[in-house]
C-alpha positions as CSV (number, residue, x, y, z in Angstrom):
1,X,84.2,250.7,207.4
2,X,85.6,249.6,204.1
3,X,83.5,248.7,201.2
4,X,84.3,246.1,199.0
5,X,83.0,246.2,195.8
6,X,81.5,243.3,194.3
7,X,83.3,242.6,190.6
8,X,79.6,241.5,189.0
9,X,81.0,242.1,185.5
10,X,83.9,240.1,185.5
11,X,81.7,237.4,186.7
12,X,78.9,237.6,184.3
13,X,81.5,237.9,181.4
14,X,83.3,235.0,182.6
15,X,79.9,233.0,182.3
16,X,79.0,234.0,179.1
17,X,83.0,232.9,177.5
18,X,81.9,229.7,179.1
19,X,78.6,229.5,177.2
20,X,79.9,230.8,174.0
21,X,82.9,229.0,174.5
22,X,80.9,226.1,174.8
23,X,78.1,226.3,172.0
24,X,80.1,228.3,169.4
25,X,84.1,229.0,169.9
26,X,84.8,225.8,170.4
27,X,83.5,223.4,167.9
28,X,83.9,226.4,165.3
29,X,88.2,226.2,166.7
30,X,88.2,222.4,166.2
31,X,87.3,222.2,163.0
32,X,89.1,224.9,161.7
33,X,92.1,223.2,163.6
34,X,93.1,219.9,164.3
35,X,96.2,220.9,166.1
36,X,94.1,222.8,168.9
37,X,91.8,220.9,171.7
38,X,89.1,222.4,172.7
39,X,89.8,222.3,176.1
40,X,93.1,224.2,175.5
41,X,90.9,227.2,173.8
42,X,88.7,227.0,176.9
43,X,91.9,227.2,178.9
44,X,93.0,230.2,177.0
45,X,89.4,231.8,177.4
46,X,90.2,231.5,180.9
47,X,93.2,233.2,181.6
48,X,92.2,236.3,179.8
49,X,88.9,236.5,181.5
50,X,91.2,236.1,184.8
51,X,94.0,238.6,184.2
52,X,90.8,241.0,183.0
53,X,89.4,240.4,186.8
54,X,92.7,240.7,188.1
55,X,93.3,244.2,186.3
56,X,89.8,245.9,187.7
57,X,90.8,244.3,191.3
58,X,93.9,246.4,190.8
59,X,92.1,249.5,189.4
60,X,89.7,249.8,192.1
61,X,92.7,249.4,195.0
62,X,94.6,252.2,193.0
63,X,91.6,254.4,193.0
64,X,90.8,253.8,197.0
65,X,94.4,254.4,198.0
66,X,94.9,257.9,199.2
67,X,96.3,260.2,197.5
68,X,99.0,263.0,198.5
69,X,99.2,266.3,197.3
70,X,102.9,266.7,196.3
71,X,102.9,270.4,195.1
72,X,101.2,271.5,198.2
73,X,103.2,271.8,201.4
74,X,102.4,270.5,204.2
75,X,102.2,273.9,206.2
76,X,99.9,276.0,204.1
77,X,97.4,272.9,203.8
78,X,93.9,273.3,205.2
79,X,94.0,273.1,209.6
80,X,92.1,269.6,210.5
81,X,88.5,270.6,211.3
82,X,89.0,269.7,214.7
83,X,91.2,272.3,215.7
84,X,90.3,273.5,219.3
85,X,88.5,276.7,219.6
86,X,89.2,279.0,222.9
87,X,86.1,279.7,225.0
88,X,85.8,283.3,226.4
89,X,84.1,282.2,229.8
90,X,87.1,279.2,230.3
91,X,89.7,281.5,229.2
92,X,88.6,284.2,232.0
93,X,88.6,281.5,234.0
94,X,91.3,280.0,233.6
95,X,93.4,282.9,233.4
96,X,92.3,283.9,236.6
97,X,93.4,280.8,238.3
98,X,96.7,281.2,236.9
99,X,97.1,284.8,237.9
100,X,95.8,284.2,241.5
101,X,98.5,281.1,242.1
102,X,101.4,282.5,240.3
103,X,100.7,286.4,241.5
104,X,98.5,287.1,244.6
105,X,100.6,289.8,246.4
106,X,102.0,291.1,243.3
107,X,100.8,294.6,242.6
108,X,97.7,294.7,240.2
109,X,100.2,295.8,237.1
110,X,101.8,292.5,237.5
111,X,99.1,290.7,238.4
112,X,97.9,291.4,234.4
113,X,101.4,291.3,233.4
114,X,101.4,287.3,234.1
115,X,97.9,287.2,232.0
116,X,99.5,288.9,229.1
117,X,102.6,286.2,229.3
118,X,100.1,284.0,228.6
119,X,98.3,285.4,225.7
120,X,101.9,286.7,223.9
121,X,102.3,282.7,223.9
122,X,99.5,282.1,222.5
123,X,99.9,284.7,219.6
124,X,103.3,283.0,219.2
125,X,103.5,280.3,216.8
126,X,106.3,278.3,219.0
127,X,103.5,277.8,221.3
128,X,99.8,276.4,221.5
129,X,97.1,278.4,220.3
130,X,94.6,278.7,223.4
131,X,95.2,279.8,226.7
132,X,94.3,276.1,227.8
133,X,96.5,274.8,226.3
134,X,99.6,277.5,227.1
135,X,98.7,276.8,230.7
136,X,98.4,273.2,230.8
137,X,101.6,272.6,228.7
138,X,103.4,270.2,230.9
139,X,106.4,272.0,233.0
140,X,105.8,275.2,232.0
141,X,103.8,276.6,235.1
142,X,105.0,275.0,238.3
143,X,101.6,275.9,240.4
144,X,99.6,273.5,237.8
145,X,101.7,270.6,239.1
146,X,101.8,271.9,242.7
147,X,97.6,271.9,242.7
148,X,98.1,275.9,244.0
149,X,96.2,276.4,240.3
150,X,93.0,275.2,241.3
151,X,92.4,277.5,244.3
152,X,89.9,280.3,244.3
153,X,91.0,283.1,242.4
154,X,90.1,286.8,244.2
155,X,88.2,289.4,242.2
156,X,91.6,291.2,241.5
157,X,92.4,288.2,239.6
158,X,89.4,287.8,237.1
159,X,90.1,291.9,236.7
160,X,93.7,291.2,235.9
161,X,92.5,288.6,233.8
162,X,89.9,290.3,231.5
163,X,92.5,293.0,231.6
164,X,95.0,291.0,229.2
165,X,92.3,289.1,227.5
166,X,91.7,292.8,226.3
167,X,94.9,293.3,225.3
168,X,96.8,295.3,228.4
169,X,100.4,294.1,227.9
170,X,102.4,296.3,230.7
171,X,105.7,293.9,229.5
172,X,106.7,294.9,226.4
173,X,106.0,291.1,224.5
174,X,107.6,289.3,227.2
175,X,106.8,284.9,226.8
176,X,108.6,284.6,230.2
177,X,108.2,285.9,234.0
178,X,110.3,284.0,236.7
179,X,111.0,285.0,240.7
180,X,115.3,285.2,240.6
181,X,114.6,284.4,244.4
182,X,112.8,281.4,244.1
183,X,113.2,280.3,240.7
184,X,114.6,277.0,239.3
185,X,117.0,276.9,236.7
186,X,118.0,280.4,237.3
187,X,120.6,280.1,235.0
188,X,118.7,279.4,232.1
189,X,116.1,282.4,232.7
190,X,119.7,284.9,232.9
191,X,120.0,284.0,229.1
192,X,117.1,285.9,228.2
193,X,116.6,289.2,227.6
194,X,115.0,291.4,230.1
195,X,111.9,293.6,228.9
196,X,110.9,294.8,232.8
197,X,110.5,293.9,236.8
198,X,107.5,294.6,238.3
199,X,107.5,293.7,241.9
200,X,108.7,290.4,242.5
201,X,108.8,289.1,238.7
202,X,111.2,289.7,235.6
203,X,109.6,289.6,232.5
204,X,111.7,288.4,229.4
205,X,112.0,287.5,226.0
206,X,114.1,285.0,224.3
């Protein structure tokens, strides 16, 4: 919530102009002029001690505005504090989930190459930083959207999976894996470049 700052100064100077104005400026103006009423002094006395009030409203709006730091740029700023920070246990987890629905029946090599897809993308910066994220990224893992994600992985699975959290990378980098059989949009995974096949999966780089 904003505060608003109360402008007690303005108002206690605009009080005492009106007393002095009226004991001492004043009378002291008339006689020295007979051209100038008083009340056109105690006019002027109060446009100054308005443009004065209207000059510390501006001030304090200046200094409230935020500022932006123009010899900075924006990408080696500080990250926002809430930047999400991968759990271990949920990583494992989830990991395994993906490895059971994307590769049960693969051989156990592939089983952790499909981890390791996952955590190249996450070491990449064109993709999210957590292996949540990765795998939740809308249309990138079809079984996510198909529900086959959520069933039970198989102890090969969490294996596979604390396999390539610890770094076993049996595709050479690849960000990719696709079935030629079954995939969709084959065309588009042909583009890429090949790093290996291990059973049913390619395993590519763009």
């Amino acid at each position: 919530m904003k505060i608003v700052r109360p402008y007690r100064w303005p108002l206690v100077i605009l009080l005492l102009f009106a007393f002095l104005g009226n004991q001492l400026i004043l009378p002291a103006v008339a006689q020295a002029s007979s051209g100038i009423e008083e009340k056109d002094v105690f006019i002027g006395l109060g446009v100054a001690v308005l443009v004065y009030i209207l000059f510390q409203i501006g001030r304090d709006i200046r200094a409230d505005s935020p500022r932006v730091d123009k010899e900075t740029p924006r990408e080696d700023r500080e990250p926002p504090a809430e930047e999400r920070v991968s759990d271990p246990e949920t990583d494992l987890e989830l990991l395994a989930h993906l490895i059971h629905s994307e590769a049960r029946g693969e051989p156990y090599i592939g089983q952790v190459a499909v981890g390791a897809v996952v955590l190249n993308r996450v070491n990449n910066p064109r993709f999210p930083n957590t292996v949540e994220e990765v795998i939740m990224a809308p249309g990138q893992f079809s079984v996510v959207a198909k529900g086959t994600f959520y069933l039970p992985p198989g102890e090969t699975a969490y294996d596979a999976a604390r396999d390539a959290l610890a770094g076993v990378d049996p595709t050479g980098g690849a960000l990719y894996f696709y079935n030629p059989r079954t995939a969709r949009n084959l065309s588009w995974f042909l583009t890429l470049q090949k790093t290996i096949t291990i059973g049913n999966h390619v395993f590519a780089i763009d």
